[in-house]
C-alpha atoms as an extended CHARMM CRD file, in Angstrom:
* protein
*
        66  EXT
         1         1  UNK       CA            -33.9330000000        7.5810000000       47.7450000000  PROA      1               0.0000000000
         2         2  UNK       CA            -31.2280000000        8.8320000000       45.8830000000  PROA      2               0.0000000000
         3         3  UNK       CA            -29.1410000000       11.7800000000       45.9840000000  PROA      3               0.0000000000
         4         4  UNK       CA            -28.5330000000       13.8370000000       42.5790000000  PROA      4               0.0000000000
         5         5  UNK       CA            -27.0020000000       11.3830000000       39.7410000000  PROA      5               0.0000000000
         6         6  UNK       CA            -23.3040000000       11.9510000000       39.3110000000  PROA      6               0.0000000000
         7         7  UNK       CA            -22.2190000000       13.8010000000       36.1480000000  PROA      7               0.0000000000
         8         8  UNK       CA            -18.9680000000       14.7370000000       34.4230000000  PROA      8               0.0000000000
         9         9  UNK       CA            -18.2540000000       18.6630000000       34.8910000000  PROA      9               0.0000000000
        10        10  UNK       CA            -18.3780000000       19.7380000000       30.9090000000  PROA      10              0.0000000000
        11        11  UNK       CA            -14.7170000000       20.7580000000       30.7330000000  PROA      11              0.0000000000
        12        12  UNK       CA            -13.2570000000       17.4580000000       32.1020000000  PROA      12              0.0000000000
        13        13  UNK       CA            -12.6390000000       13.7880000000       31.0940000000  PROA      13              0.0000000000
        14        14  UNK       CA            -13.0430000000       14.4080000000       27.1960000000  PROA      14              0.0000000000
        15        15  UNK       CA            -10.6560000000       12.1780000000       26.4360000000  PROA      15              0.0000000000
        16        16  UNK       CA            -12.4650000000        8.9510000000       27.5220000000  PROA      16              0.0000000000
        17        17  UNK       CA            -16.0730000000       10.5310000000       26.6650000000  PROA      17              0.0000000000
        18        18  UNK       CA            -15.0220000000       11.2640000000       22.7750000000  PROA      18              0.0000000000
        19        19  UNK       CA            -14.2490000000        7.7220000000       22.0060000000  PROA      19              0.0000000000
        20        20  UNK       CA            -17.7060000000        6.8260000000       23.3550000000  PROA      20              0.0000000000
        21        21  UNK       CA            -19.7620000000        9.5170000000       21.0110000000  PROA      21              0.0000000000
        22        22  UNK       CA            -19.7400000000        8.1400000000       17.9560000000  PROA      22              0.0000000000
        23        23  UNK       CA            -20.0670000000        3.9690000000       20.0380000000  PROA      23              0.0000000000
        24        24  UNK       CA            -23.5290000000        3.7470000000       18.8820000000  PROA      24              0.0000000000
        25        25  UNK       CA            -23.0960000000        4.3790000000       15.1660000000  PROA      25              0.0000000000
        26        26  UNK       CA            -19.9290000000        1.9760000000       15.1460000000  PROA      26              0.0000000000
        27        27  UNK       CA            -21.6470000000       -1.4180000000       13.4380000000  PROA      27              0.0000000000
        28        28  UNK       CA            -18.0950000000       -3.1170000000       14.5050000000  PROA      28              0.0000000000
        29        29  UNK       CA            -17.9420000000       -1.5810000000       18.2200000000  PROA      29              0.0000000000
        30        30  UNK       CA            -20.1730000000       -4.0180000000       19.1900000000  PROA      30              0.0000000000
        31        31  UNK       CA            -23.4060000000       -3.7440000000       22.2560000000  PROA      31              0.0000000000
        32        32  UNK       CA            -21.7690000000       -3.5420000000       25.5540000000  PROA      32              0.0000000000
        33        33  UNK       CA            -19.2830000000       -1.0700000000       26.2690000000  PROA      33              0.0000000000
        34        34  UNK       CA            -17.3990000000       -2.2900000000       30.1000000000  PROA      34              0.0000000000
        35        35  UNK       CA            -16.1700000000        0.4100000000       31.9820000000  PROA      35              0.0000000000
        36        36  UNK       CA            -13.4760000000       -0.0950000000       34.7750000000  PROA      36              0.0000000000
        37        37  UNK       CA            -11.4970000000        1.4470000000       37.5320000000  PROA      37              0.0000000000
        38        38  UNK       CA            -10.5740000000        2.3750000000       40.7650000000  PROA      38              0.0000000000
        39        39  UNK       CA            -13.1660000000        3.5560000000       42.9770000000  PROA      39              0.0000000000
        40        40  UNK       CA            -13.8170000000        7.3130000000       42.8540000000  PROA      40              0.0000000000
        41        41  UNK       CA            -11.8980000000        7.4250000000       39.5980000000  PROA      41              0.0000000000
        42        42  UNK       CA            -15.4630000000        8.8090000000       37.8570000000  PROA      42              0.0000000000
        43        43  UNK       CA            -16.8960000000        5.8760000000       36.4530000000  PROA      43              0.0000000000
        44        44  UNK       CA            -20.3480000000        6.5210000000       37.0700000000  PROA      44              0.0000000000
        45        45  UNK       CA            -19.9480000000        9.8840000000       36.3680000000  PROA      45              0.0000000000
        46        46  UNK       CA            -18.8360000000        9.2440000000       32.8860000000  PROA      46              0.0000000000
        47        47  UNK       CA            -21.8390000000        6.5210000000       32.2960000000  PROA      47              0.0000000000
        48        48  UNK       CA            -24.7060000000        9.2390000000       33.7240000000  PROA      48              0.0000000000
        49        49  UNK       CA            -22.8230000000       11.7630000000       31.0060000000  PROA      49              0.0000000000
        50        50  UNK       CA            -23.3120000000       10.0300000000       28.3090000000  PROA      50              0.0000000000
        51        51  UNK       CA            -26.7020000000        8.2540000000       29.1780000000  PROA      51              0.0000000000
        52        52  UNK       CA            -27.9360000000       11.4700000000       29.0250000000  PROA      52              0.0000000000
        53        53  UNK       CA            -25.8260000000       12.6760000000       26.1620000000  PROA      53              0.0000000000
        54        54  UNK       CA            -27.5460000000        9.8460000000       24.5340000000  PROA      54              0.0000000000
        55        55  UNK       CA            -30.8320000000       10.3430000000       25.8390000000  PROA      55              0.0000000000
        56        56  UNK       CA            -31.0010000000       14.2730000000       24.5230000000  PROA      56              0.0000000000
        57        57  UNK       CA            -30.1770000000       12.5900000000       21.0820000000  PROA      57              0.0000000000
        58        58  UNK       CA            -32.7860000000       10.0610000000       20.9650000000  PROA      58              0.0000000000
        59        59  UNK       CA            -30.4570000000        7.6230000000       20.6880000000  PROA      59              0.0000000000
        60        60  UNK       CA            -30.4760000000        5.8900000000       24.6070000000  PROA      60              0.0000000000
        61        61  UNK       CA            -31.9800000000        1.9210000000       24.2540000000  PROA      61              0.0000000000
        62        62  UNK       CA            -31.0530000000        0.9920000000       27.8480000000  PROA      62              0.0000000000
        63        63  UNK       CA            -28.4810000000        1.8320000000       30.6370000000  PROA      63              0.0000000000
        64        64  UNK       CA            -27.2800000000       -0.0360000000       33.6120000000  PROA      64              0.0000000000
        65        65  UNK       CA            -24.6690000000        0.7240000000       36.0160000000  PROA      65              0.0000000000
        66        66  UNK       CA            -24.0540000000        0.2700000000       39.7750000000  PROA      66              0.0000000000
């Protein structure tokens, strides 16, 4: 069982999520984006965001994150 997925609060971490908009339409970005940090720095956060940012689009192939 798991508690509510975390998500970015909208007005917060734009500066790391804009880079990853346009990711998918990038032929030179490449398919695996690696995210790092410090725990509790909003890593998973910022991967739920834009799964679902993706998802709402159409646009999500896969996700996986831990």
């Amino acid at each position: 069982l798991r508690d509510r997925p975390p998500k970015c609060h909208p007005d917060t971490r734009h500066g790391i999520r804009g880079p990853l908009i346009p990711w998918p339409d990038d032929p030179q970005a490449g398919s695996v984006r690696w995210i790092s940090g410090w725990m509790g720095t909003g890593k998973s956060a910022i991967v739920q965001t834009m799964a679902e940012y993706w998802a709402d689009q159409d646009r999500l192939a896969a996700t996986y994150f831990f």
